[in-house]
C-alpha positions as CSV (number, residue, x, y, z in Angstrom):
1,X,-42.6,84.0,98.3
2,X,-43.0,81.5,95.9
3,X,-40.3,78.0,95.0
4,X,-37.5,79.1,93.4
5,X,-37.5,77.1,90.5
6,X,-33.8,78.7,88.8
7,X,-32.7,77.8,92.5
8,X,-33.4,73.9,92.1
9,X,-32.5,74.0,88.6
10,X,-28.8,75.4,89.6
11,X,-28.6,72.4,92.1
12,X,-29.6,69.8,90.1
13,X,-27.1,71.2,86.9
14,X,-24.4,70.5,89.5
15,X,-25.8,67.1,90.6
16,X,-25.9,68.0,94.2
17,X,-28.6,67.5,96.8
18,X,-30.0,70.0,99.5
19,X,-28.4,68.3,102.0
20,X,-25.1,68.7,100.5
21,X,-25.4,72.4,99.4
22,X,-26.5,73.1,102.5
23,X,-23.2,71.2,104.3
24,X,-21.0,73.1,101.7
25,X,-22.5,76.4,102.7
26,X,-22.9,75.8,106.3
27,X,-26.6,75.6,106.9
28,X,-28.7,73.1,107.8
29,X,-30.8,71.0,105.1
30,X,-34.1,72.4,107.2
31,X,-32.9,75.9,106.1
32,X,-31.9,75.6,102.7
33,X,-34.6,73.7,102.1
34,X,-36.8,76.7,103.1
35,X,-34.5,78.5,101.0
36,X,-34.9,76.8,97.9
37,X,-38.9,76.8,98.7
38,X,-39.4,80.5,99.0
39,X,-40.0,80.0,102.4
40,X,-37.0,82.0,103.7
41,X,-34.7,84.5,102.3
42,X,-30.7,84.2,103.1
43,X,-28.3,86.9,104.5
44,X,-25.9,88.4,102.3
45,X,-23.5,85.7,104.0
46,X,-25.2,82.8,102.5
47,X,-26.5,83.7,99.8
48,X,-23.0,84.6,98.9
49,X,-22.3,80.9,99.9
50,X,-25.0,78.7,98.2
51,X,-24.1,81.1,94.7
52,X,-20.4,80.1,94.8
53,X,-21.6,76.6,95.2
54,X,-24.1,76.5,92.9
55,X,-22.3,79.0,90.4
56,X,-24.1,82.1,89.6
57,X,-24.8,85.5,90.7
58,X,-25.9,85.8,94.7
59,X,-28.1,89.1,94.0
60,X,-30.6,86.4,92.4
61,X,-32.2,85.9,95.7
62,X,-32.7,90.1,95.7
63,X,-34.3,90.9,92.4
64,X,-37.7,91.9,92.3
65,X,-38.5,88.8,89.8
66,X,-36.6,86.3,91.8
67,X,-38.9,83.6,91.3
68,X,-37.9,83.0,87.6
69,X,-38.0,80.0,86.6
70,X,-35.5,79.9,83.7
71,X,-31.7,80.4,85.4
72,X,-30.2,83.4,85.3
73,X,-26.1,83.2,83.7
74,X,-23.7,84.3,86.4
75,X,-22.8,87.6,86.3
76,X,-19.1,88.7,85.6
């Protein structure tokens, strides 16, 4: 896996850190960090959690071209 680029961008657009995401969703920074570097992929559970923080559409973290690096809108 590569750094998911859309994910920091998301982050950032909301003016949040790792460390906080990762306190909203329940994680430790160490993990989403890993996250947000391609290094690890989340359960359902949290990737439902980091989207509703962030604000767009958890099946990002599933699709075949999840390493996009423009953000994806969320999906309604």
């Amino acid at each position: 896996m590569r750094m998911r680029m859309w994910l920091r961008k998301y982050r950032k657009t909301k003016g949040l850190s790792q460390k906080e995401v990762a306190e909203k969703a329940n994680i430790t920074h160490q993990f989403y960090n890993y996250i947000e570097n391609g290094l690890r992929r989340p359960s359902y559970e949290v990737a439902k959690k980091i989207a509703s923080i962030l604000d767009f559409d958890w099946t990002l973290f599933f699709e075949v071209n999840e390493n996009a690096s423009q953000p994806h809108n969320k999906r309604r």
